[in-house]
C-alpha positions in Angstrom: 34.5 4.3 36.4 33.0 7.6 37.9 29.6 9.1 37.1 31.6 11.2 34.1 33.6 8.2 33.0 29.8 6.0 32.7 28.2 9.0 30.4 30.6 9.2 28.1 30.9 5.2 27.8 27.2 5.2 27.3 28.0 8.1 24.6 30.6 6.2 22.7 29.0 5.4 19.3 31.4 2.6 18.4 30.9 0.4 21.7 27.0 0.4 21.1 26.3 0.2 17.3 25.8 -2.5 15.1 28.7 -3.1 12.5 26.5 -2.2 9.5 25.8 1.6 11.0 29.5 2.2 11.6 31.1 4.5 8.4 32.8 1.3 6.1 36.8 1.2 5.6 38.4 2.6 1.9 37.8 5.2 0.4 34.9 6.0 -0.9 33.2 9.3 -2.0 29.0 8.0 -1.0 28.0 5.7 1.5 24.0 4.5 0.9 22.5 3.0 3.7 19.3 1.0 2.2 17.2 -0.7 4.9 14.1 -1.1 6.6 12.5 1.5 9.1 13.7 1.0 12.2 17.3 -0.2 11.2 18.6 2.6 12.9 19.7 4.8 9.9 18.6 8.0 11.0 21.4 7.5 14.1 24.1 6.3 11.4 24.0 9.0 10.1 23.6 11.6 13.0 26.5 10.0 14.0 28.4 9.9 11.0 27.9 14.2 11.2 28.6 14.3 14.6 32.1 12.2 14.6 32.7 14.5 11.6 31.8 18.0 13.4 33.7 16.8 16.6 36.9 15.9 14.6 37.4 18.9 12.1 36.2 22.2 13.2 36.6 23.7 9.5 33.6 20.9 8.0 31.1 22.7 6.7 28.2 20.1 6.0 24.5 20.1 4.6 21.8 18.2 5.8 18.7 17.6 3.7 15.4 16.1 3.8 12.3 15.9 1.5 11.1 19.5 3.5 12.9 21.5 5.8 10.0 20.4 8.6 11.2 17.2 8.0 15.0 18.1 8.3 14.6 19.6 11.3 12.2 17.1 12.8 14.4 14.3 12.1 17.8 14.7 11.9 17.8 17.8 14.7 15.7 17.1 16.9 14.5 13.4 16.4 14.9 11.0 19.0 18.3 9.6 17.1 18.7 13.7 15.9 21.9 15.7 16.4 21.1 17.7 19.2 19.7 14.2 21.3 22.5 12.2 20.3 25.7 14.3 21.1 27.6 13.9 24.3 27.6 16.3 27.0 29.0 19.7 26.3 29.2 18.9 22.6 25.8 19.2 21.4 25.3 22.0 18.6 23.7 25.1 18.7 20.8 25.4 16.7 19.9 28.7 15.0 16.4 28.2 13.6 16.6 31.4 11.5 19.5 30.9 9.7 18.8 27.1 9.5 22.5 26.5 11.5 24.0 24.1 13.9 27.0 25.2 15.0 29.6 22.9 17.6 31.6 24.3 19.9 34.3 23.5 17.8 33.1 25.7 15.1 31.9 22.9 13.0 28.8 23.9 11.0 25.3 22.2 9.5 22.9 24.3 7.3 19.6 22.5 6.8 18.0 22.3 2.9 14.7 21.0 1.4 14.9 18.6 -1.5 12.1 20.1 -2.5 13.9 23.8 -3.1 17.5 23.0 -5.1 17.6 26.3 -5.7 18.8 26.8 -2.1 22.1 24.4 -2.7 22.7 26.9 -6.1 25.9 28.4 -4.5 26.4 27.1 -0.9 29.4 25.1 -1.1 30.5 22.5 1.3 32.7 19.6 2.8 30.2 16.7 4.2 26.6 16.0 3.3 24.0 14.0 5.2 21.1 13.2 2.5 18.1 11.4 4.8 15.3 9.8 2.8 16.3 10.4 -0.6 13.4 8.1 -2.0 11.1 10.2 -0.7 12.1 13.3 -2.4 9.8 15.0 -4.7 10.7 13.8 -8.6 7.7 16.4 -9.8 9.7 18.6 -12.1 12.9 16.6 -11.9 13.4 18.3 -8.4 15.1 15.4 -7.0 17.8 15.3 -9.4 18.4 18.8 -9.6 19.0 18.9 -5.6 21.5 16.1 -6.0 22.9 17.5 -8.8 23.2 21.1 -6.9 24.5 19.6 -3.9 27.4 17.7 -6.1 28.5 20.9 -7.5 28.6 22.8 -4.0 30.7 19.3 -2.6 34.3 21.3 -3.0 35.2 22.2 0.5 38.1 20.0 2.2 40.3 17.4 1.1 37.7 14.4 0.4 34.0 15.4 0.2 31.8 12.7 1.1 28.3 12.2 1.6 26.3 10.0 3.5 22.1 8.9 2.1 20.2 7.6 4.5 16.9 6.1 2.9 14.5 3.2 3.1 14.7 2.2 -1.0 12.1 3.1 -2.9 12.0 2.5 -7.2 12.8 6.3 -8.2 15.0 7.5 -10.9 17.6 8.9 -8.8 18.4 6.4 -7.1 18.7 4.0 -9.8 20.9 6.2 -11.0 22.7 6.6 -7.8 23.0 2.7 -7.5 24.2 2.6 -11.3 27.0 5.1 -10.6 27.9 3.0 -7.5 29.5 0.5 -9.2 32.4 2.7 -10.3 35.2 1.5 -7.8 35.7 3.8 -5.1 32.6 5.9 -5.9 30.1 4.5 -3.3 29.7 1.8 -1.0 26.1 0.2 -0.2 24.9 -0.8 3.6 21.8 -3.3 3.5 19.7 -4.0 6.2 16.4 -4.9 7.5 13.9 -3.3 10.5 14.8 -6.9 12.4 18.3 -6.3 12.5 17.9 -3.8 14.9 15.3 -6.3 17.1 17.1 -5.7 20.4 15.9 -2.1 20.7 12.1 -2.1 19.0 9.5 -3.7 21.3 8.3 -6.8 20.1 4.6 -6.2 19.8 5.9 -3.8 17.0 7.7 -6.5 15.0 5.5 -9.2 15.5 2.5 -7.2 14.2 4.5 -5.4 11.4 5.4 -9.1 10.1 1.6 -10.2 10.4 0.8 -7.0 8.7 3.0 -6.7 5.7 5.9 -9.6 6.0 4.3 -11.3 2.8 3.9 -8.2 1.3 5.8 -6.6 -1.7 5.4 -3.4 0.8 7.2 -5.4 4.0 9.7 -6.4 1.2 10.4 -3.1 0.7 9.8 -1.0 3.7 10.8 -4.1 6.5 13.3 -6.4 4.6 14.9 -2.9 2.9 14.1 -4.6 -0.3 14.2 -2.1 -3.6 11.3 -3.1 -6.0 11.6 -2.6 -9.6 8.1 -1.4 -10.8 6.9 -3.8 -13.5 7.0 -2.4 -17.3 3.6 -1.4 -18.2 2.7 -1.6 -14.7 -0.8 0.7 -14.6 0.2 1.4 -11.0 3.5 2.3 -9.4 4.2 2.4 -5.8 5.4 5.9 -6.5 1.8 6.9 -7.8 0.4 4.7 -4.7 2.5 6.3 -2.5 1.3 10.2 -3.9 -2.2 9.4 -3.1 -2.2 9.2 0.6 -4.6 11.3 2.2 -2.6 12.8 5.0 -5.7 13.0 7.2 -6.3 9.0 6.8 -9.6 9.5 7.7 -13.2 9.2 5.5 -14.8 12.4 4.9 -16.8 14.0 7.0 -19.0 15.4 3.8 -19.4 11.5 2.3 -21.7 11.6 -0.7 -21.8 8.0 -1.4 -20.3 5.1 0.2 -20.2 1.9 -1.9 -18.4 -1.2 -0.9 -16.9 -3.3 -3.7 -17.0 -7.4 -4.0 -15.3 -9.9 -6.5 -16.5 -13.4 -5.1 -14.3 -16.1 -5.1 -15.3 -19.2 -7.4 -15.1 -21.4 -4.6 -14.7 -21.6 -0.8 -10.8 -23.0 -1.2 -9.6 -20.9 -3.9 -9.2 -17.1 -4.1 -9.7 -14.5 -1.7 -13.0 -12.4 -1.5 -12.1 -8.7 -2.1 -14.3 -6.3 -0.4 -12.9 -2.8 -0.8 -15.0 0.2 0.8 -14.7 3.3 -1.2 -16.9 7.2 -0.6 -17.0 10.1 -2.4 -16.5 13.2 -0.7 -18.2 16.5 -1.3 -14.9 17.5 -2.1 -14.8 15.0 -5.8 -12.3 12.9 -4.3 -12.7 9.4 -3.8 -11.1 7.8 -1.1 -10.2 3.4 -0.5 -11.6 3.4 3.2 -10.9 -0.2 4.0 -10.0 -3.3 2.7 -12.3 -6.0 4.6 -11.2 -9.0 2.3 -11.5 -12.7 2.7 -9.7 -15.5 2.2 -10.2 -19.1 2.2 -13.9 -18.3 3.3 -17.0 -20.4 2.2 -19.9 -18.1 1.1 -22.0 -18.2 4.5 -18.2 -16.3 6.0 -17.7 -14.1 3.0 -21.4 -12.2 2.8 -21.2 -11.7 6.3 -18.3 -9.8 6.3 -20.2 -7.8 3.5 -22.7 -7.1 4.9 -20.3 -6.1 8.1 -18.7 -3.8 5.9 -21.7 -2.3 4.5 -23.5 -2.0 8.2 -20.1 -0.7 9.6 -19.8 1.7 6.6 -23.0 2.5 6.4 -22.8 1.8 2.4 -25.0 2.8 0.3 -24.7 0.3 -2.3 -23.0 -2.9 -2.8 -21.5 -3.7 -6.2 -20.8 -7.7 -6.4 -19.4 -9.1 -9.4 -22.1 -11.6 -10.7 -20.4 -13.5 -13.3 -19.5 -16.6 -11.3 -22.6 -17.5 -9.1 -25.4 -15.1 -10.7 -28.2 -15.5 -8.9 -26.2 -18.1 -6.3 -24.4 -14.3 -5.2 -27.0 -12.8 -4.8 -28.9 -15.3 -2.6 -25.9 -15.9 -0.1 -25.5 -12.0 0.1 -29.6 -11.6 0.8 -29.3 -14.5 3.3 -26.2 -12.5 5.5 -28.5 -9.5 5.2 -32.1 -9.5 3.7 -31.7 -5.6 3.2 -28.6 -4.9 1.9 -28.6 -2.1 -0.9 -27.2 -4.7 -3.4 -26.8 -4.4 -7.3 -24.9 -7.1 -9.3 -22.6 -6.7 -12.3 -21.4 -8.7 -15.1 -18.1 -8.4 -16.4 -17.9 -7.9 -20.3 -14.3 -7.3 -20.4 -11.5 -8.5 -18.4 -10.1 -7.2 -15.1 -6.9 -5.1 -16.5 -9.2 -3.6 -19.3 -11.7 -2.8 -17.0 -9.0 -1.4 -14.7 -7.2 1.4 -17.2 -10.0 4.1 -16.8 -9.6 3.7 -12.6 -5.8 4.2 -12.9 -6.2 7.0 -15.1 -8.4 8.7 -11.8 -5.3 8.2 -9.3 -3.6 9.8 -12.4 -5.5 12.9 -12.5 -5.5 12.9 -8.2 -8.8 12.4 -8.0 -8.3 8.9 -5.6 -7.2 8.9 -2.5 -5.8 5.9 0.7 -7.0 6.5 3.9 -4.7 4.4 5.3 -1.5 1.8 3.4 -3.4 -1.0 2.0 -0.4 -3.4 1.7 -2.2 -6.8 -0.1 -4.7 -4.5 -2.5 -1.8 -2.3 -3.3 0.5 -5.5 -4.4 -2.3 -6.5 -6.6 -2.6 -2.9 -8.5 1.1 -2.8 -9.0 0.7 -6.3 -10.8 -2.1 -5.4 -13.2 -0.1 -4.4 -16.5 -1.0 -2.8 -19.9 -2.3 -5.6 -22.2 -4.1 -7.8 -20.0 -1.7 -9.4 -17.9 -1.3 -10.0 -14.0 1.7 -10.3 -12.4 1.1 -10.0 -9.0 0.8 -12.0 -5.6 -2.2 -15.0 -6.0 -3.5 -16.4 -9.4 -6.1 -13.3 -9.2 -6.2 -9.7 -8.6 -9.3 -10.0 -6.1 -8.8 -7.0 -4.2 -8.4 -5.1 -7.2 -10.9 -6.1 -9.1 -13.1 -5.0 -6.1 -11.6 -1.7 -5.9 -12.4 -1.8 -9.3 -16.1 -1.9 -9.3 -16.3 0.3 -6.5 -14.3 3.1 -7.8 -15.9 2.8 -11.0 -19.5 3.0 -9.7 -18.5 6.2 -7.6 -16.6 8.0 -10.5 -17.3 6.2 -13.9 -20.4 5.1 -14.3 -23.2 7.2 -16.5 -25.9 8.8 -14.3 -29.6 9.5 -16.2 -29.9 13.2 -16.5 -32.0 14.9 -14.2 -36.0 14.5 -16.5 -38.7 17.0 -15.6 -42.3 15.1 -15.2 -45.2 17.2 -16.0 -48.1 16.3 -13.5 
């Protein structure tokens, strides 16, 4: 083969892909690829629009993302984006004003926000690429009504389809999207995980994202492509967890207090220690800092990382849970560090009842994660309305440190200010 001939072997999506990111046979209206990041479904479906654009110059098709910054930064100009991944002399032009890709074929691509359904009021269309769907915003229905506008605009051509690419998250459109699925001929469902696609991530990458989060209910979902029913009752859901990112994942420079949070395990070989960091910013927000838990420690391991947390921190209090070990918690925490700002609490009620009033703060936005907290999130989304636990471990340790930290920042009574009278 010539130089020419080599490009455009290297170009041919069919000799290169996996079978599950080829477009499946029948005929089917909605293809849903759910997978892990890094299966490869942003290039599915670039290339899915591009085989598309190449083959009928009349397709008029509309790609949409959460935000229109997203659109364009992913399925433009991403590294698996439309204008990367098309051959040589076939790439679109892109017309940032109008929102417009336009092949030399006369193929066209407008870009639209999720998060403005408005915009797909009236535009009408043949093809539709739909990337990250779980991640559109559900405040106000919005979701929904941008599916629902883009269905109506789908009238262009012989046989609309539409292609969603998303890693599956638990939101009501896409339950309903999967429910509708199982009409036959409506839709056809592509499952994968961020492993399948092994040969072209570096393995530092995998090995550390399956010692980060492959036990987790978050690796389930975001590496294995898993999609997690939230829990009845559930006081947290991984949709409000996932609203209370703090895009700067940092701690704030204007920290009021800093408090770090313990629940001591009962013994050295049963549950985990949970030390959670938590400060309040000058701002009102709180914000999770770090989750320095233990597990499997004896007491000598756990206080020293409390007091690590606390020096590295620089807390200004340490709330430990007192009600197994009293004074015994107290004396292992003095012995790590003789002058560690500690005050000990006893538990009246138990851990679901004490956590209602700190869900209702990420409720009302006033909590923030400074980073994804994959074991201590797990444990919230298992603590359910009327005092049960359903998540990972016989105990929500993590949580229940969270807990006490969160509630000493945000909930608990202050003395009023007194005026002394020398």
């Amino acid at each position: 083969m010539d130089r020419a001939e080599r490009n455009r072997w290297r170009r041919t999506w069919p000799v290169w892909a996996r079978r599950a990111q080829l477009p499946p046979e029948g005929d089917w209206l909605r293809w849903l690829i759910l997978a892990g990041r890094g299966f490869g479904k942003t290039r599915a479906g670039a290339e899915w629009v591009q085989a598309i654009a190449t083959a009928d110059g009349a397709a008029r098709i509309a790609l949409i993302g959460a935000s229109l910054g997203e659109a364009r930064a992913i399925m433009v100009e991403g590294e698996s984006g439309l204008r990367r991944i098309a051959p040589p002399g076939q790439e679109p032009h892109y017309e940032s004003s109008l929102r417009r890709l336009t092949w030399p074929g006369g193929a066209q691509a407008t870009l639209f926000s999720a998060g403005e359904p408005e915009s797909l009021r009236g535009p009408q269309h043949s093809h539709a690429w739909c990337d990250e769907l779980a991640k559109w915003d559900n405040a106000g229905d919005r979701a929904a009504q941008a599916w629902d506008n883009l269905q109506l605009g789908l009238r262009l051509g012989d046989r609309p389809r539409v292609v969603i690419t998303t890693t599956p998250r638990d939101t009501p459109l896409l339950r309903r999207l999967l429910a509708e699925g199982q009409v036959p001929g409506e839709a056809v469902v592509t499952r994968g995980t961020t492993f399948d696609n092994r040969a072209n991530l570096p393995r530092a990458y995998l090995q550390a994202m399956r010692r980060a989060y492959g036990a987790s209910q978050l690796g389930r979902q975001e590496l294995f492509g898993e999609l997690l029913l939230d829990r009845e009752g559930a006081l947290w859901t991984r949709a409000l967890l996932d609203a209370c990112r703090d895009p700067d994942g940092a701690a704030p420079q204007d920290r009021v207090r800093t408090v770090v949070g313990v629940d001591p395990p009962a013994s050295a070989g049963g549950d985990a220690c949970g030390i959670i960091v938590c400060a309040l910013g000058g701002d009102g927000l709180a914000r999770v800092l770090a989750d320095a838990s233990v597990a499997q420690a004896s007491p000598e391991r756990w206080a020293r990382a409390v007091a690590g947390a606390a020096r590295a921190w620089q807390a200004d209090r340490v709330i430990a849970e007192a009600n197994q070990g009293g004074a015994m918690v107290a004396s292992v925490l003095r012995a790590a560090d003789c002058a560690l700002p500690l005050r000990l609490v006893h538990a009246t009620r138990g851990k679901v009842t004490r956590a209602e009033p700190v869900a209702a703060l990420y409720e009302a936005g006033r909590v923030r994660h400074a980073a994804v907290f994959a074991r201590l999130e797990d444990e919230l989304c298992g603590l359910l309305i009327g005092g049960r636990y359903e998540g990972p471990g016989r105990s929500p340790d993590r949580a229940d440190a969270l807990v006490w930290a969160l509630t000493d920042l945000c909930l608990a009574p202050r003395a009023p200010p007194r005026v002394r009278v020398a």
